[in-house]
C-alpha positions in Angstrom: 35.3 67.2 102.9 37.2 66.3 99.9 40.8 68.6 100.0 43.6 69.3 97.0 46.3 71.1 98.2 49.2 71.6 95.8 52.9 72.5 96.7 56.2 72.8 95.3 55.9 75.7 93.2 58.2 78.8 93.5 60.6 80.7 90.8 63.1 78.8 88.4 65.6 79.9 86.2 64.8 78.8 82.3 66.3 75.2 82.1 65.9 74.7 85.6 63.6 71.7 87.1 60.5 71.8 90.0 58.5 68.8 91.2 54.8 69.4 92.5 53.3 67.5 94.3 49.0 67.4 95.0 47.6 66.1 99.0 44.2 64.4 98.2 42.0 63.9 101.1 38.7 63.1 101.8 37.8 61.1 98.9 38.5 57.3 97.4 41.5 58.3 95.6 41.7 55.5 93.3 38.7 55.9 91.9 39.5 59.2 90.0 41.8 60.2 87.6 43.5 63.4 88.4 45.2 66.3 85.8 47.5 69.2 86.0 46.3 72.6 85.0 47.6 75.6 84.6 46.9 78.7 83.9 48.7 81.9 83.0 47.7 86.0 83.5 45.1 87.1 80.6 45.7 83.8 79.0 43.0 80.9 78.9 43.2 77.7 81.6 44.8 74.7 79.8 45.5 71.1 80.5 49.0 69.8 80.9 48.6 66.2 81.8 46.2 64.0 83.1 46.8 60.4 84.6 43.8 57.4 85.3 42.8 55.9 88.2 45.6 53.4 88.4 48.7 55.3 87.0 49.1 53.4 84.1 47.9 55.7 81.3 48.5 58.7 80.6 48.3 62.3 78.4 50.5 65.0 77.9 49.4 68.2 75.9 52.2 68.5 73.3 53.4 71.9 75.3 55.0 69.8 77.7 55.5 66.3 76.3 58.8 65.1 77.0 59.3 68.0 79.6 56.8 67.2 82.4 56.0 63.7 83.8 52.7 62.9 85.7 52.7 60.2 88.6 50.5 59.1 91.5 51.5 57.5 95.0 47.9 55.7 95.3 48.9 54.7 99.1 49.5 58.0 99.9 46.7 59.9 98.0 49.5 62.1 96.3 49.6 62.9 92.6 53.2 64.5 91.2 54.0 67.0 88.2 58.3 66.4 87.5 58.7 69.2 85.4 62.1 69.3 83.5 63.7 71.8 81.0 61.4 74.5 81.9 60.4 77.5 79.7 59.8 81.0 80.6 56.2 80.3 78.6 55.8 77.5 81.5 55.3 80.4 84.1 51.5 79.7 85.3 49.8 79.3 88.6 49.1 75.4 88.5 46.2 73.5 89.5 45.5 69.6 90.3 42.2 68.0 89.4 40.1 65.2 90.4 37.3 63.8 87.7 35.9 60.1 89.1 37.2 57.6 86.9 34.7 53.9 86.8 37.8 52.2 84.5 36.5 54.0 81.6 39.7 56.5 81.5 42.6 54.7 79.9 43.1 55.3 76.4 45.1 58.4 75.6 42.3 59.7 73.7 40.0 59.6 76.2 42.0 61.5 78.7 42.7 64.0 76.1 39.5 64.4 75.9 38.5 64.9 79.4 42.0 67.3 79.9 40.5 69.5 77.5 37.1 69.5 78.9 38.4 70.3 81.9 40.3 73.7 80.8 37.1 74.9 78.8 34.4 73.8 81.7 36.0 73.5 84.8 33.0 72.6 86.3 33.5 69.1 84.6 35.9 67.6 86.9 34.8 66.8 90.4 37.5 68.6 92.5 40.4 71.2 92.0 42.9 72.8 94.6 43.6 76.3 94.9 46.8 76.8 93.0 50.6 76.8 93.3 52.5 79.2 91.4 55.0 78.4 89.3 57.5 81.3 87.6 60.0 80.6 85.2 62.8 83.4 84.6 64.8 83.6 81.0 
């Protein structure tokens, strides 16, 4: 049974930093890229940032580019979201996603293409935890 649990969320004032961190079990974990999502009250699910297979390549939505930095710990089936400078508009319950990845997800494009897939059809990527919330205070 494949698992995402997220953790590390919790209430920031504006400026302020958090680091979340996603548990992947249950699946081979280099073999898929994984994302952050997030996703706000009465506003639509978007993609913050998405990261391949080996953690070499990467995409950040311009909301958070230069902000937020994506990692993975491949030897311990852990994906990371640092999130820096953060804005009240960052306040969202945030969600980590697998999509399987055969090499073909490494040029920026591509995984922009697949982060936005994955906020309009969810059902697109492969696996998705249940959510840690995230509120930022002004």
């Amino acid at each position: 049974q494949v698992q995402m649990v997220e953790s590390g969320g919790g209430v920031v004032q504006a400026g302020g930093s958090l680091r979340l961190s996603c548990t992947v079990s249950g699946l081979n974990f280099d073999d898929y890229a994984v994302a952050w999502f997030r996703q706000a009250p009465g506003k639509a699910r978007d993609g913050s940032a998405c990261i391949n297979w080996s953690g070499k390549r990467t995409y950040y939505a311009n909301s958070v580019k230069g902000r937020f930095t994506i990692s993975r710990d491949n030897a311990k089936n852990m994906v990371y979201l640092q999130m820096n400078n953060l804005k009240p508009e960052d306040t969202a319950m945030y969600y980590c996603a697998a999509l399987g990845d055969p090499g073909v997800l490494g040029e920026p494009r591509v995984l922009e293409h697949f982060l936005r897939l994955g906020a309009a059809q969810p059902d697109s990527w492969h696996y998705w935890g249940q959510g840690t919330q995230v509120t930022v205070s002004s």
